[in-house]
KOLVEX-832729 format. One line per 5 residues: number of its first residue (from 1); their letters; for each residue x, z, y of N, C-alpha, C. Coordinates in pm, whole numbers, m for minus. Atoms other than C-alpha are relative to their C-alpha. Layout:
<recs>
NUM	A	X:Z:Y:X:Z:Y:X:Z:Y  ...
</recs>
This chain:
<recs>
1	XXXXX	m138:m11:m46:m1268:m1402:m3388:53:139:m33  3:m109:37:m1067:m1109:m3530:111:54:156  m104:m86:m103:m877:m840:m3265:m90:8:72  84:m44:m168:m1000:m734:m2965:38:m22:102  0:50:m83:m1090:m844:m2693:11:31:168
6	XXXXX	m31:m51:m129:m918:m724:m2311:m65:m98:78  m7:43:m101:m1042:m875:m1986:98:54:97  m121:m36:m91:m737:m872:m1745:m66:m28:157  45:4:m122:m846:m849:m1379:86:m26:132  m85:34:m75:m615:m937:m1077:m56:m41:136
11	XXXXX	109:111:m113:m809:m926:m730:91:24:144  m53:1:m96:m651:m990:m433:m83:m4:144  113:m23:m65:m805:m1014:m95:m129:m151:23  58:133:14:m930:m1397:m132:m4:m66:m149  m4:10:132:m874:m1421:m501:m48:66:m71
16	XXXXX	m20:m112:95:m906:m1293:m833:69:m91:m141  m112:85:134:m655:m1426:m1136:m58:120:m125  38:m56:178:m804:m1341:m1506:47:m54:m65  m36:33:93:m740:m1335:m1822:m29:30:m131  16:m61:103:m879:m1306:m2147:73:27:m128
21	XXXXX	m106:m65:69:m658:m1142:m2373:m70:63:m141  41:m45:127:m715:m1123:m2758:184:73:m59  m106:m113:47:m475:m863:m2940:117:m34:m90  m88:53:70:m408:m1064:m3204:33:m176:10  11:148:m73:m320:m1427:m3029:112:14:136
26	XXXXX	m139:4:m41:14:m1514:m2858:m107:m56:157  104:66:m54:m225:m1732:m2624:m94:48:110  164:m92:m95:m502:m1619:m2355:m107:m134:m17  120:84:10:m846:m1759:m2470:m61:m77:126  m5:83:m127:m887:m1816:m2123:36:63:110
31	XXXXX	m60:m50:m125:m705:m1760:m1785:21:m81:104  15:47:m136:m779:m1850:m1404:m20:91:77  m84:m75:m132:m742:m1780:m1079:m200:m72:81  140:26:m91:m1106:m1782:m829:66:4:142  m74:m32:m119:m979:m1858:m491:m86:m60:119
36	XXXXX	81:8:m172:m1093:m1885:m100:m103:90:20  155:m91:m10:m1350:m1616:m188:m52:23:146  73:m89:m164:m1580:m1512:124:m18:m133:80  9:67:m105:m1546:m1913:240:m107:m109:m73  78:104:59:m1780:m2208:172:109:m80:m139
41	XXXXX	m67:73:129:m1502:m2388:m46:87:124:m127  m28:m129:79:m1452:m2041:m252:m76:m100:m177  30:70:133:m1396:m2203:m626:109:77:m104  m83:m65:76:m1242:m2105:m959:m18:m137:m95  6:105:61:m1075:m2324:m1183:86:69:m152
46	XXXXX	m61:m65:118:m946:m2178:m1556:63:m90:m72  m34:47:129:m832:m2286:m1886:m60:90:m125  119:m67:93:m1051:m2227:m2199:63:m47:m116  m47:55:74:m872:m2264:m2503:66:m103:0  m114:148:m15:m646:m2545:m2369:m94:m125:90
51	XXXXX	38:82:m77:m923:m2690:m2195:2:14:190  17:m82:m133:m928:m2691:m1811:m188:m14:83  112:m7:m56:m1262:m2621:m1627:m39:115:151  11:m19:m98:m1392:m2579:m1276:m131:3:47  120:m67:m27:m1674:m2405:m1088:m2:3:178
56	XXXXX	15:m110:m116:m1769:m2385:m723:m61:105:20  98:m139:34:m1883:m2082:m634:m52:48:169  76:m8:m129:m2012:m2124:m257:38:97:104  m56:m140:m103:m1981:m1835:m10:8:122:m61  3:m172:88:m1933:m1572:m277:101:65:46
61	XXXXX	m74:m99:m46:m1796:m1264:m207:64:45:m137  m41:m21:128:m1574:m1074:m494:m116:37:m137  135:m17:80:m1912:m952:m660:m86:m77:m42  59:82:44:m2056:m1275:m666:85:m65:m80  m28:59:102:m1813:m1455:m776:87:56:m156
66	XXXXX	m49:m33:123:m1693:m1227:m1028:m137:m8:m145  144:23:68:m2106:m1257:m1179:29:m113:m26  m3:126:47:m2070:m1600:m1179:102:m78:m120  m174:4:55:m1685:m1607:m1334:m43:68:m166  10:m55:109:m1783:m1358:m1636:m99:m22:m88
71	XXXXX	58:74:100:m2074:m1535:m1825:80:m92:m97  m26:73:49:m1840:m1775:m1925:97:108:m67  m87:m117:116:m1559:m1496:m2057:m100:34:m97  31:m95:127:m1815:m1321:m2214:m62:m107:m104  30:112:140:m1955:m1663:m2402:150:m25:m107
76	XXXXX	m119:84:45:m1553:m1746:m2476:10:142:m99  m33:m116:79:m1498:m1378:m2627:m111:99:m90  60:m53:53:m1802:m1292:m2774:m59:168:11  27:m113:m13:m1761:m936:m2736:143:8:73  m92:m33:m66:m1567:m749:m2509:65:165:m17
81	XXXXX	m36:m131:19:m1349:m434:m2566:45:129:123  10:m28:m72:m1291:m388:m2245:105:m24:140  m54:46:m132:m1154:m445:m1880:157:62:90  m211:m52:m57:m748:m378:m1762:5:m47:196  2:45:m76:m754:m415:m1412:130:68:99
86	XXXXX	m132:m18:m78:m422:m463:m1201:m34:66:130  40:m63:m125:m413:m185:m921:205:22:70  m199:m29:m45:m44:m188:m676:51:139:5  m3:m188:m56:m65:198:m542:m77:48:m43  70:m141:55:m139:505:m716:64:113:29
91	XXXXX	m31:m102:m48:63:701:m516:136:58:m106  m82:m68:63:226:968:m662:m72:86:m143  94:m19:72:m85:1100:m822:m12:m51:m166  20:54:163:m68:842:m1179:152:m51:m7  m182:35:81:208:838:m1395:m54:m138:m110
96	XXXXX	5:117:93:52:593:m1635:m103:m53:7  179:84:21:m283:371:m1714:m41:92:m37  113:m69:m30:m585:521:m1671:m121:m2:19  188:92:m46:m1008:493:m1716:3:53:140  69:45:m126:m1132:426:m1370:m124:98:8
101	XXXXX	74:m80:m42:m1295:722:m1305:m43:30:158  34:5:m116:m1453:807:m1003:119:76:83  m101:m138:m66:m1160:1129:m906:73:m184:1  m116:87:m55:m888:806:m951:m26:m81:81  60:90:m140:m1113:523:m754:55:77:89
106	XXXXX	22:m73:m124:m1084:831:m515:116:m43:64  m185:m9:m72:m678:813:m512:30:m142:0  m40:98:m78:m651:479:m491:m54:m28:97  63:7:m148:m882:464:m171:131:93:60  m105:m129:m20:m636:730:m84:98:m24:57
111	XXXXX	m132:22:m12:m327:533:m113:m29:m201:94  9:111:m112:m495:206:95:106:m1:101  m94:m38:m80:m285:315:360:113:m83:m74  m191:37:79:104:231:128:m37:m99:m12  47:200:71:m93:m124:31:m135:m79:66
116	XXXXX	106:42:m58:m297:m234:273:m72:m163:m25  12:161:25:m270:m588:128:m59:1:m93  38:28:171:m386:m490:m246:m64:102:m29  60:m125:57:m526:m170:m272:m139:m39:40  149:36:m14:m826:m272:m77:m88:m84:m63
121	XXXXX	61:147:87:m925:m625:m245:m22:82:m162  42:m114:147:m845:m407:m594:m100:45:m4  54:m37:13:m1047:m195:m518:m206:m77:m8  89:98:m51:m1302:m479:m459:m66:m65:m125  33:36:159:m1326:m607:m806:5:89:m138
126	XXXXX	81:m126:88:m1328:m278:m962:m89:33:33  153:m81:m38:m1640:m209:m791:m55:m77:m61  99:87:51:m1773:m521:m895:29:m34:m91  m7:22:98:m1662:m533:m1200:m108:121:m136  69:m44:6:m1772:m237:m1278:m164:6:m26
131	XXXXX	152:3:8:m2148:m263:m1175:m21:m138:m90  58:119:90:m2179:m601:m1385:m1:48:m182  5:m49:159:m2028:m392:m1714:m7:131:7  m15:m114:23:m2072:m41:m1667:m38:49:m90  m33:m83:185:m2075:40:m2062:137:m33:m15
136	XXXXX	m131:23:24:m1775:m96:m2079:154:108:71  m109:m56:m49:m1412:97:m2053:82:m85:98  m76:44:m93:m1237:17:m1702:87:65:1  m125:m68:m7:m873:102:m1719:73:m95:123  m54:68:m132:m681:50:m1418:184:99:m58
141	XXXXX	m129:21:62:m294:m41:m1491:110:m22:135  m83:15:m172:m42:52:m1160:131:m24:4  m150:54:m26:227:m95:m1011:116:85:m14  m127:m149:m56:383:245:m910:40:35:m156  m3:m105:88:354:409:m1215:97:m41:m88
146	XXXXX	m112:17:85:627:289:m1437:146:7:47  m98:m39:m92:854:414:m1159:18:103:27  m10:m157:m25:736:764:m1172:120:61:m79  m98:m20:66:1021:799:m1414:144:38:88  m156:m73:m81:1314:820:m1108:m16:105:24
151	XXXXX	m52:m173:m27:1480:1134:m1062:m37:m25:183  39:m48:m178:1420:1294:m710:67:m26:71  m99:60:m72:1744:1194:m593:27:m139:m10  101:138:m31:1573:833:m626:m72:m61:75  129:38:m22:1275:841:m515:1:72:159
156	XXXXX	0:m53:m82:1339:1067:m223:46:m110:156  m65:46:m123:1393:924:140:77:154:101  m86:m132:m28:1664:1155:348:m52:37:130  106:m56:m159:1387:1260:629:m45:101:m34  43:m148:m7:1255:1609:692:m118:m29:m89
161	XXXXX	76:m18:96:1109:1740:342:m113:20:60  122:m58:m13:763:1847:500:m73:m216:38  72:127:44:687:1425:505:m6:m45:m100  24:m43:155:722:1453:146:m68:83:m22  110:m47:42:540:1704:56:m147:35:67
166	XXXXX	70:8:m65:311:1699:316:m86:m94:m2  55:128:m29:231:1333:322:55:m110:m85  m1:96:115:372:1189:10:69:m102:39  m60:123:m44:631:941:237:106:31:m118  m56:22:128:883:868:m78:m11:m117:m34
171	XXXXX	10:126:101:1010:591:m284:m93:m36:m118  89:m33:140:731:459:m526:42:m137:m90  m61:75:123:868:128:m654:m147:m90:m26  138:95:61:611:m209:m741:57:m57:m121  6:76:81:611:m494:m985:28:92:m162
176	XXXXX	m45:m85:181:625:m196:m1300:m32:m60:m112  83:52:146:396:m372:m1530:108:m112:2  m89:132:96:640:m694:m1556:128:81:m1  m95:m56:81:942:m466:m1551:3:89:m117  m26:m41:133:841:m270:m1857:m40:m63:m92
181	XXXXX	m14:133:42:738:m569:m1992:126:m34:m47  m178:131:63:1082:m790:m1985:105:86:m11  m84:m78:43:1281:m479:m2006:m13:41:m182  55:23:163:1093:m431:m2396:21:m111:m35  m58:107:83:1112:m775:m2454:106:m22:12
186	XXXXX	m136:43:9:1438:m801:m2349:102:53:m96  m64:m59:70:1560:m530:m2567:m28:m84:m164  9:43:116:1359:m691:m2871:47:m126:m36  m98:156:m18:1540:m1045:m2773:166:m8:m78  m153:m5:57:1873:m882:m2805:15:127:m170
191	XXXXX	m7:m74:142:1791:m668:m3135:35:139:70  m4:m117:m55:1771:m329:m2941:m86:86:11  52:m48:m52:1633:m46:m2989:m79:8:191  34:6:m117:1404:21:m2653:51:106:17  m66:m115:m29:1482:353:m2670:161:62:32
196	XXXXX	m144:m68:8:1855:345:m2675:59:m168:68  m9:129:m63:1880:m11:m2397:11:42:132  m18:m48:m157:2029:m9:m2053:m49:m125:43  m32:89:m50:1934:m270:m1854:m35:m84:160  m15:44:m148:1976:m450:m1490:m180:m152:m11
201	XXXXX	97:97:m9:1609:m648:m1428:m17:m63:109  39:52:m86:1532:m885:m1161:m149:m75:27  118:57:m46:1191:m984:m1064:13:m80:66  5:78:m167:1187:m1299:m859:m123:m84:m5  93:99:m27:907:m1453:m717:m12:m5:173
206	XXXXX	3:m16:m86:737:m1464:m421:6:124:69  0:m78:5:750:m1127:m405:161:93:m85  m94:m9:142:1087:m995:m599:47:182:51  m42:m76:15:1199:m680:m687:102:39:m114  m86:m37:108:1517:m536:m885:m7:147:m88
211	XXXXX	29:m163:81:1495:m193:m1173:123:m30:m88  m84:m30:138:1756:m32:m1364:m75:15:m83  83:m42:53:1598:80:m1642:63:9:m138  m93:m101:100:1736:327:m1921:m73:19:m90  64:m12:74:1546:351:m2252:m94:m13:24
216	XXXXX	192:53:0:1221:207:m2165:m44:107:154  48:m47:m139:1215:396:m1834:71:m34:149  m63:0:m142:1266:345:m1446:95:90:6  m71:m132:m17:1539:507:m1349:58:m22:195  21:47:m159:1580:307:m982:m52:m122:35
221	XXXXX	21:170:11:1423:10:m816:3:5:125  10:76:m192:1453:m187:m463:m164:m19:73  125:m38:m47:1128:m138:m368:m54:109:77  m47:m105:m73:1017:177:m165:m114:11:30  87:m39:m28:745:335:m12:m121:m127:m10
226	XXXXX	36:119:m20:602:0:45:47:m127:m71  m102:97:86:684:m371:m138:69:m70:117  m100:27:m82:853:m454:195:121:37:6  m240:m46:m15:1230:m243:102:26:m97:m116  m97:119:126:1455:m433:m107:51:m153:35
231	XXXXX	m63:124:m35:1525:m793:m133:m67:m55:59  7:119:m52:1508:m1102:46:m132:m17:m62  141:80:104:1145:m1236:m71:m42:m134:127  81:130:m5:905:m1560:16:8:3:136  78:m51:m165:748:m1383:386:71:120:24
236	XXXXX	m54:m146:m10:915:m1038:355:176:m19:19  m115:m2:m26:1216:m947:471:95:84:m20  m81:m122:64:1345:m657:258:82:104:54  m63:m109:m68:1564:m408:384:56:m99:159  m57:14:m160:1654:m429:762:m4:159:70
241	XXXXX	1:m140:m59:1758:m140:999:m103:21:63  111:m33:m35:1513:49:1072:m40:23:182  10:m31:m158:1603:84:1424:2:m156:61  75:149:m54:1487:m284:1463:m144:m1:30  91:28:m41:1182:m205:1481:m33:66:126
246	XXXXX	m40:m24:m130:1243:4:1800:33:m78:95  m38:56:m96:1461:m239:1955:m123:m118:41  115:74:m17:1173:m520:1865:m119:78:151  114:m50:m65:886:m294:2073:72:46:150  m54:m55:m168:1144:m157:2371:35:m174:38
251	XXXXX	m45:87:m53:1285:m499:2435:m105:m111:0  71:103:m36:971:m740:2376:m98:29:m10  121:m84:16:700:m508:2377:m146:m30:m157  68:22:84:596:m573:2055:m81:180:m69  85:m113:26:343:m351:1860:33:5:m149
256	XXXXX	m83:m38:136:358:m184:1524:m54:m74:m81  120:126:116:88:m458:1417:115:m128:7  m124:91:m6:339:m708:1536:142:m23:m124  m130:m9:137:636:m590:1346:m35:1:m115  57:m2:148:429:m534:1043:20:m184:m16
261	XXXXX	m19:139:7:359:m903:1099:79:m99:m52  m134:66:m23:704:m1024:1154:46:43:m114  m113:m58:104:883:m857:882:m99:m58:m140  80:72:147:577:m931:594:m30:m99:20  79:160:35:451:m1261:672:84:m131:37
266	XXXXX	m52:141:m55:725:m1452:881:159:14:19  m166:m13:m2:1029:m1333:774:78:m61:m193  m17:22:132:1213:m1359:441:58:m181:m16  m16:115:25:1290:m1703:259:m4:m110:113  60:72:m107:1068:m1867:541:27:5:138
271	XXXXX	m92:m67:m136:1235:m1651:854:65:m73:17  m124:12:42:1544:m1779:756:66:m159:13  27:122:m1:1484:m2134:677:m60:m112:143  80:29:m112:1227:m2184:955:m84:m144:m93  7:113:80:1078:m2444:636:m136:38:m81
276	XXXXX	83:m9:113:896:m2278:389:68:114:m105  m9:m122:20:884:m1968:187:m8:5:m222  m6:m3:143:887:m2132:m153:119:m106:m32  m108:m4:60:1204:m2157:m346:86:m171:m4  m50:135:39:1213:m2544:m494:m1:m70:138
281	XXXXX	m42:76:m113:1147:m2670:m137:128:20:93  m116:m1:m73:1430:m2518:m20:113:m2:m68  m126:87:65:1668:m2618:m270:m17:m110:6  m34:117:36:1572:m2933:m299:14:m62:177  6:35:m168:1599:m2969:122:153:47:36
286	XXXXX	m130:m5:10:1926:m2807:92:71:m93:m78  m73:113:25:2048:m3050:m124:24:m99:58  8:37:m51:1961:m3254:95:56:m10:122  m93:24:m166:2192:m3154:414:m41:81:84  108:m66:m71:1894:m2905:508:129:156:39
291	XXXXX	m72:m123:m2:2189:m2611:677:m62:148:m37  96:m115:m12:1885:m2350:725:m6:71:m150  75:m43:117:1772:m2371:361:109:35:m99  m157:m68:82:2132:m2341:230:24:142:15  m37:m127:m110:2145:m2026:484:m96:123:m96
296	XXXXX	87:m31:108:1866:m1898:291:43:43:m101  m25:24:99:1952:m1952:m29:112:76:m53  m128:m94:37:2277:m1792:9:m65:186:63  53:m200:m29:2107:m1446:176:m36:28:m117  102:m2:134:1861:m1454:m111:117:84:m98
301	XXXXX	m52:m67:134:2109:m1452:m390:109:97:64  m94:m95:51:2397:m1253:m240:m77:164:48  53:m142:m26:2166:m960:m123:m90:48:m126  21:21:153:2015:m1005:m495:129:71:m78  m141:m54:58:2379:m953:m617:9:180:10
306	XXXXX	m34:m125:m13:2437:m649:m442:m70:115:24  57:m101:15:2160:m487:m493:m25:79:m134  m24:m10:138:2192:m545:m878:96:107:m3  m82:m88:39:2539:m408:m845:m59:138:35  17:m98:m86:2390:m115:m632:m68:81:m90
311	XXXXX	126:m27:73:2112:m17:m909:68:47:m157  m80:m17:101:2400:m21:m1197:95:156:33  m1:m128:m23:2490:334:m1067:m92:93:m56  151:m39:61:2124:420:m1224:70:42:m154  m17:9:130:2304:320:m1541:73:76:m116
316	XXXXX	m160:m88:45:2516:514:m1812:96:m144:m71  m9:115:97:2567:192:m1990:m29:m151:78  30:138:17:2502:m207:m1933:m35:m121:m67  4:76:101:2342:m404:m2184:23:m126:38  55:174:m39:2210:m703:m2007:m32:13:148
321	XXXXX	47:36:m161:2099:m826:m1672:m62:m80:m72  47:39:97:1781:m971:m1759:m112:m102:170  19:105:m114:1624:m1288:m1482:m161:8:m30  144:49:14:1238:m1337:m1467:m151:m52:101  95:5:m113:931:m1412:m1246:15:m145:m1
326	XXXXX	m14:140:m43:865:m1760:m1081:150:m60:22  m113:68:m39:1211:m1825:m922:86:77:m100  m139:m61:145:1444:m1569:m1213:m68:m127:m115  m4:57:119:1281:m1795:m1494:48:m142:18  42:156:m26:1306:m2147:m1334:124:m24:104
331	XXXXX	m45:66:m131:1518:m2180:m1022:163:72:m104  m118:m24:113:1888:m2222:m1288:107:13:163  m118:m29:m166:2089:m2219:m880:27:130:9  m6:m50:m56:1964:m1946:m785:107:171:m133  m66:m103:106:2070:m1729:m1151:217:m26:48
336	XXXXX	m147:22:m31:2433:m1920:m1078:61:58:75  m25:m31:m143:2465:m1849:m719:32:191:25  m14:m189:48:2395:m1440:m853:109:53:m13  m131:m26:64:2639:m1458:m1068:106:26:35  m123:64:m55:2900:m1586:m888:35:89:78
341	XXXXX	m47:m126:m94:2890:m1288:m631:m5:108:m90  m2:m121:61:2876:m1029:m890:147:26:m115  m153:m16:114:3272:m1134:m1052:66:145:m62  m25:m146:45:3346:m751:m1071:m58:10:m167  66:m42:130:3073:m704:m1384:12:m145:m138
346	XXXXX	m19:95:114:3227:m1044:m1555:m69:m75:m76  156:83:40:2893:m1223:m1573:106:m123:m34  m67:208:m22:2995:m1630:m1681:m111:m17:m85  115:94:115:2706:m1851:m1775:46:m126:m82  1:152:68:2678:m2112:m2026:m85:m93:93
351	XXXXX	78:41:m96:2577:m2336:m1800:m117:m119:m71  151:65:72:2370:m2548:m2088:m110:72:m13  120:m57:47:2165:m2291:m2182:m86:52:119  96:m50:m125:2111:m2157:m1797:m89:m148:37  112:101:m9:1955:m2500:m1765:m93:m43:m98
356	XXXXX	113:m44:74:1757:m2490:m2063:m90:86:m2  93:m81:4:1585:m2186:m1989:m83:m14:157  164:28:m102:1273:m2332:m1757:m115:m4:m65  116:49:44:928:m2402:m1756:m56:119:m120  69:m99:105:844:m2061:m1973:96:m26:m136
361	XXXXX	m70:m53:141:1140:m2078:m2236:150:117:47  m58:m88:m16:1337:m1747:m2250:139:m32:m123  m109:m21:43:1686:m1687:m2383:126:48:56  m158:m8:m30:2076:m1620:m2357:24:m93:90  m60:81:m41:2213:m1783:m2088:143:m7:27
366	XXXXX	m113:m27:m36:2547:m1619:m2078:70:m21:m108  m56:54:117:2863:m1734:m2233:19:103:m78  m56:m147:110:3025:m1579:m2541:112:70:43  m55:m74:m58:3218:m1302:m2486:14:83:140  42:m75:m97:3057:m1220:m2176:m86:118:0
371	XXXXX	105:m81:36:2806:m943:m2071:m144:m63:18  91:30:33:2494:m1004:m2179:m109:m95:112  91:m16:m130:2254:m1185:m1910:m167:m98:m85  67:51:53:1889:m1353:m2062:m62:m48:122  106:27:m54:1605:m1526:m1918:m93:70:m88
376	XXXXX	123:m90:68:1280:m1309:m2033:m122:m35:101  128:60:m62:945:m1480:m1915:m64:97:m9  103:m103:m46:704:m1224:m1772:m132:15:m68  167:18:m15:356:m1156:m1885:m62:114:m6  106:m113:m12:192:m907:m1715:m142:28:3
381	XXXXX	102:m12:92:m140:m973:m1845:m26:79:m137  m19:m78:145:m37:m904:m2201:24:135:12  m40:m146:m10:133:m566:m2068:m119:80:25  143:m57:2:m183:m480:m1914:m130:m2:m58  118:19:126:m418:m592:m2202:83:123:m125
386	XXXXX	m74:m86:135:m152:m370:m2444:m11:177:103  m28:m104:m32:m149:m75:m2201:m190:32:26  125:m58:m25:m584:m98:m2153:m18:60:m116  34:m27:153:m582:m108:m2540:37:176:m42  m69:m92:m7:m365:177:m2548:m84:161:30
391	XXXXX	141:m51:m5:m600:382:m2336:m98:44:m59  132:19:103:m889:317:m2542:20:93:m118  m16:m72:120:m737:444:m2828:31:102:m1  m34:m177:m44:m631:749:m2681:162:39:m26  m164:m57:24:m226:732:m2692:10:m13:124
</recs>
């Protein structure tokens, strides 16, 4: 097989999502997801060249079943060039990808604390990834870091400087690897230099976040110390006053474990609804007469809207507004519904082509003579197989 060969890594605290990533191959030789880890029905099920195949893997922990998981990569790839592994928080500490040295392990233990959901499990399958290949180059590829790019009057929160420099509280910004991703492809979609491309990105999934982003760099995003600021998401409940979480603990004696609770796991999409925290069930339940999921649906996109507009202050320019993730590539309502509150910036879709672009096909969906808006399908695998490579080679 010619090119070389990345392993993509992705461990969560019951998971781990791979991917083997050849350099020269549009394709991943093979990519799955290992899930329930730590329980008796802890299994992984892939795709191997187009085939699908499935493994239990018993009461393994991330170390077992990542032993068990990587015989078969390393039969599918022959040789391996080496391992990209998705880390959320790096603080303030990494500006870009980076080998997995022991000083950075250090700082992401460090930054557990800002990501208590991802930094730890990460760190879980770099250990054990690690000890199974330690000849091999481990580059670890961060969320933050393609955000280190905002100016200070960004990134800053307006609380007494000595919790900044003291304690590093500050805006750091997630999902980087798919926004410099679909911000590059989006520029090479519309025939644009990267270097000389403004443009408005939306992340949506279960998780969503919005970035300006000015010649191939952050310049603001809805995201924030934590991936709880910003928008509306799945369980999360994006920006809310902060003096809710006061009134929450004086008036129902809740605790700060509580509110953490409430705001990440049972708020958001699912808060809102009182239904369910994923997208198609609550359109297709709103269509249905469902008031809640309409209620929803409309927070979602118009606090989407105006956070877009809010982020176009970042900008000197406007190329595009550019849709992506699970619900930006697929859910054609929710791009409409955007739109429709943002009449100021003179968005109008074609509304054939916004329904043509599902199921992983990217394009124009806006009419002619409008400003620009695309669908751009994500793949932050590839970003992080092109940014381990990168690494390696020493740029």
């Amino acid at each position: 097989m010619s090119g070389r060969n990345i392993l993509v890594i992705n461990s969560g605290s019951s998971s781990i999502k791979f991917a083997l990533v050849n350099e020269d191959r549009d394709d991943f030789i093979i990519e799955g997801l290992a899930e329930r880890i730590g329980t008796p029905e802890a299994e992984v099920t892939w795709k191997e060249n187009g085939e699908k195949k499935h493994l239990q893997l018993g009461n393994a922990d991330h170390a077992e079943a990542l032993a068990q998981i990587l015989p078969h990569v390393q039969k599918a790839a022959g040789t391996l060039t080496g391992i990209g592994h998705r880390v959320v928080h790096g603080g303030s500490q990494v500006h870009e990808a980076c080998l997995l040295t022991p000083e950075v392990i250090g700082v992401i233990e460090a930054n557990a604390s800002l990501a208590p959901l991802h930094n730890p499990p990460g760190l879980m399958g770099i250990n054990a990834a690690i000890s199974l290949y330690p000849e091999l180059p481990h580059i670890g590829v961060f969320d933050t870091a393609f955000h280190q790019t905002m100016p200070e009057h960004a990134y800053r929160y307006a609380i007494p400087e000595e919790f900044y420099t003291q304690h590093q509280i500050r805006r750091y910004g997630f999902h980087g690897t798919s926004h410099m991703y679909v911000s590059r492809k989006g520029a090479e979609m519309a025939g644009l230099p990267v270097e000389d491309s403004c443009w408005l990105v939306a992340h949506l999934g279960n998780g969503c976040s919005a970035t300006a982003v000015v010649n191939g760099e952050s310049r603001d995003t809805t995201m924030g110390l934590t991936p709880l600021e910003g928008l509306v998401m799945g369980t999360r409940s994006g920006d809310v006053d902060p003096s809710l979480q006061v009134h929450l603990h004086r008036t129902f004696g809740y605790s700060a474990q509580d509110v953490e609770t409430l705001l990440t796991k049972k708020s958001g999409l699912l808060g809102v609804s009182g239904l369910s925290n994923d997208m198609r069930t609550l359109i297709e339940a709103s269509e249905k007469g469902d008031k809640k999921a309409a209620l929803a649906i409309e927070i979602f996109c118009y606090r989407l809207a105006k956070s877009l507009a809010a982020l176009s202050c970042a900008l000197p320019r406007l190329d595009g507004l550019l849709f992506t993730g699970g619900i930006g590539e697929n859910a054609t309502l929710i791009r409409k519904k955007t739109l429709d509150h943002m009449r100021v910036f003179n968005f109008k879709l074609d509304d054939a082509a916004n329904q043509e672009c599902v199921r992983g096909k990217g394009g124009k969906i806006s009419a002619e003579g409008h400003p620009l808006v695309m669908v751009v399908p994500t793949n932050e695998e590839r970003q992080i197989a092109n940014e381990t490579l990168a690494v390696i080679d020493g740029k």
